[in-house]
C-alpha positions as CSV (number, residue, x, y, z in Angstrom):
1,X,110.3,64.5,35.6
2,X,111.5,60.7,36.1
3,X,111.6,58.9,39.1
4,X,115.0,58.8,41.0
5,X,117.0,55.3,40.7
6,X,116.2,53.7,44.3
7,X,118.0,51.0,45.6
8,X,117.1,48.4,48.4
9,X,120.2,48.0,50.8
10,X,119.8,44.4,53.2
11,X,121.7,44.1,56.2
12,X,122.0,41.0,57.8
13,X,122.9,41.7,61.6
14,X,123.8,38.2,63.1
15,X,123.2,38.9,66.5
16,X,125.1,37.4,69.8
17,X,122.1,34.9,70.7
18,X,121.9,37.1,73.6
19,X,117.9,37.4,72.9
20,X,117.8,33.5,72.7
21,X,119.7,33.0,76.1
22,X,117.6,35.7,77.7
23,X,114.3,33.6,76.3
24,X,116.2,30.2,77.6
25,X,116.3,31.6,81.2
26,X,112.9,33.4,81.5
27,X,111.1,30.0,80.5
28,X,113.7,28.2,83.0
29,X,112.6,30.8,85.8
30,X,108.9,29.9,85.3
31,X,109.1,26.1,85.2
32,X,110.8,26.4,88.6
33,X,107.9,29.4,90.1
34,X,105.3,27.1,88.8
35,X,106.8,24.1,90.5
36,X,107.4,25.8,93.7
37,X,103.4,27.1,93.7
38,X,102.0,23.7,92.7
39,X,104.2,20.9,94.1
40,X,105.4,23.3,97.1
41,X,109.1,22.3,96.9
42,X,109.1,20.3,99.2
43,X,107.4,17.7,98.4
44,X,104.7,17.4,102.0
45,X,102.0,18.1,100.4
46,X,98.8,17.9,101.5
47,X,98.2,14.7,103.3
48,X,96.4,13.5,106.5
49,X,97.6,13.3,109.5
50,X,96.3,10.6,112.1
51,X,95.8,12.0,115.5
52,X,94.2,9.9,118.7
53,X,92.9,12.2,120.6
54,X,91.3,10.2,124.5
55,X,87.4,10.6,124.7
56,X,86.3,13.3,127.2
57,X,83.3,13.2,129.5
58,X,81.5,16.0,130.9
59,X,78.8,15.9,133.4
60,X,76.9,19.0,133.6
61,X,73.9,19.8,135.1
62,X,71.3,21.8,133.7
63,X,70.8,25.5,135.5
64,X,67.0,25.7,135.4
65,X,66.9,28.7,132.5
């Protein structure tokens, strides 16, 4: 027996882009997750804050225990 006559058949589907758009906005969506986690949004922070507070002073008396 011979071997059967086999041909290779390429099709080129050109696609919409919509798997490039769909890559575009993931990678958009985690630039701006990563910058709300790390930077806050906001942009406070984590700074000091300066606050007088008046000295207090407390006579006690010890109880004897």
């Amino acid at each position: 027996m011979s071997d059967p006559d086999r041909e290779t058949v390429i099709v080129d589907r050109g696609g919409s882009g919509a798997g490039a758009i769909i890559g575009v906005v993931v990678v958009v969506a985690l630039l701006v997750i990563l910058y709300l986690v790390f930077f806050n949004g906001d942009g406070s922070g984590g700074g000091t804050v300066d606050v007088d507070v008046p000295a207090v002073s407390v006579d006690v008396a010890p109880d004897g225990q």
